[in-house]
C-alpha positions as CSV (number, residue, x, y, z in Angstrom):
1,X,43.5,-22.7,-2.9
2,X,43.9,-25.6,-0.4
3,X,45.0,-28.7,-2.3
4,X,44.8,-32.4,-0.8
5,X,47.3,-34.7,-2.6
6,X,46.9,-38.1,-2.3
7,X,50.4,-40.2,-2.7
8,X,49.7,-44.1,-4.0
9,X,53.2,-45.8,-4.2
10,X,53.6,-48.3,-6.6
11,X,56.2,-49.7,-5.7
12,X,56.9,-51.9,-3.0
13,X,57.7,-50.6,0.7
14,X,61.0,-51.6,0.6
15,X,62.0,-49.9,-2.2
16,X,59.7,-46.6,-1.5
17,X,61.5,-46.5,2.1
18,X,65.2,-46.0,-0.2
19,X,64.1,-42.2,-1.1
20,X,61.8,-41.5,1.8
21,X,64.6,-39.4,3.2
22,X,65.1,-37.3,0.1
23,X,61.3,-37.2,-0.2
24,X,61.1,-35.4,3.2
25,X,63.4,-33.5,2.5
26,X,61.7,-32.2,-0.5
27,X,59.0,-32.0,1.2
28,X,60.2,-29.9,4.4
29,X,61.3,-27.2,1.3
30,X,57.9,-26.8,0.4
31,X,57.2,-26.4,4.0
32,X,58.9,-23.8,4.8
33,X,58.2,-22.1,1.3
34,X,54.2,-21.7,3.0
35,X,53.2,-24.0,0.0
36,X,52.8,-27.4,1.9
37,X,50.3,-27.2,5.6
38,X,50.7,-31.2,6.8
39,X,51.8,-34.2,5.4
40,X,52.5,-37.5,6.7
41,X,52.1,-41.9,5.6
42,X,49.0,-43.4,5.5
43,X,48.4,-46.7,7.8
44,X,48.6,-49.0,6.3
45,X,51.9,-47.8,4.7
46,X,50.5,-47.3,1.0
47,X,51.0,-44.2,0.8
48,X,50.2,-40.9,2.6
49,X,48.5,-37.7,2.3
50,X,49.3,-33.6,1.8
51,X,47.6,-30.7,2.6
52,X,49.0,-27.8,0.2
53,X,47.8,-24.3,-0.2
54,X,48.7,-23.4,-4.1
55,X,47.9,-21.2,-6.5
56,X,46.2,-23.8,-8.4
57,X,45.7,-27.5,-9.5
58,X,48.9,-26.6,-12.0
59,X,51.2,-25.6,-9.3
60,X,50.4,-28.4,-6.7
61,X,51.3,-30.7,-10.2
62,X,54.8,-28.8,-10.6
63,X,55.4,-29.8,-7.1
64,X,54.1,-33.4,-7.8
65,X,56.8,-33.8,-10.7
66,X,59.5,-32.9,-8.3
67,X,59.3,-34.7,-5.5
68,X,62.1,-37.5,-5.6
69,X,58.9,-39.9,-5.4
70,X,58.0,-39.0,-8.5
71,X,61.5,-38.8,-9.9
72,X,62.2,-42.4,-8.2
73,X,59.2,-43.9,-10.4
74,X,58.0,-44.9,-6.9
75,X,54.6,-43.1,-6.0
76,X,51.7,-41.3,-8.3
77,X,50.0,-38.5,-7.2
78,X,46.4,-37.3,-7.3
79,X,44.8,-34.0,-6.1
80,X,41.3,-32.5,-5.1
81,X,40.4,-29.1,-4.7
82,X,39.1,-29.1,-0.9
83,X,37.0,-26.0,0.6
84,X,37.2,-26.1,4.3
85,X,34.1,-25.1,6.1
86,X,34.6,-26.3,9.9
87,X,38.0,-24.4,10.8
88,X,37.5,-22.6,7.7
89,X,39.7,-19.8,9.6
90,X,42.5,-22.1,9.9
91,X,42.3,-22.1,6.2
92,X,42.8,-18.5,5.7
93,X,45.6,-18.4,8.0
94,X,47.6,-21.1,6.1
95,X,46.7,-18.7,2.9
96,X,48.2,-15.8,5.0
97,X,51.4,-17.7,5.5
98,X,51.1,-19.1,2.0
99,X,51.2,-15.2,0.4
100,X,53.7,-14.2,2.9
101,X,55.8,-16.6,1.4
102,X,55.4,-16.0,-2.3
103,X,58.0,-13.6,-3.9
């Protein structure tokens, strides 16, 4: 499934920007795991945007509760379900990579 995750900080920039680096980090895991397809700040800097391809709503909320974001206190999540349609077959090649990845 093809998650998008929408990341709202609420906190302010300056303080968000302090764990950015661990955030990215967190986030390049998941990367190369096959679990996370794009990310990357929203302009105006409030916050920014995934594209995962999970299992399900559950997982991508694992990852959520992870990321040093969330464990910072500085950014909320929220998901939709999204179902490609134009460049749907980019869609099944990120699910490809994403079972080529899982153990």
């Amino acid at each position: 499934m093809i998650v998008l995750a929408e990341i709202r900080y609420t906190q302010p920039l300056e303080t968000v920007v302090a764990h950015t680096e661990a955030h990215r980090a967190y986030l390049r895991e998941l990367h190369a795991r096959g679990r996370l397809v794009l990310s990357g700040p929203l302009e105006p800097r409030t916050g920014g945007v995934l594209i995962l391809c999970v299992e399900d709503l559950a997982e991508a909320a694992t990852m959520a509760a992870r990321d040093p974001f969330t464990l910072a206190g500085v950014a909320d999540y929220s998901f939709r379900e999204w179902r490609p349609v134009v460049g749907a077959e980019l869609a099944a090649a990120w699910e490809e990579t994403r079972r080529a990845h899982t153990p």
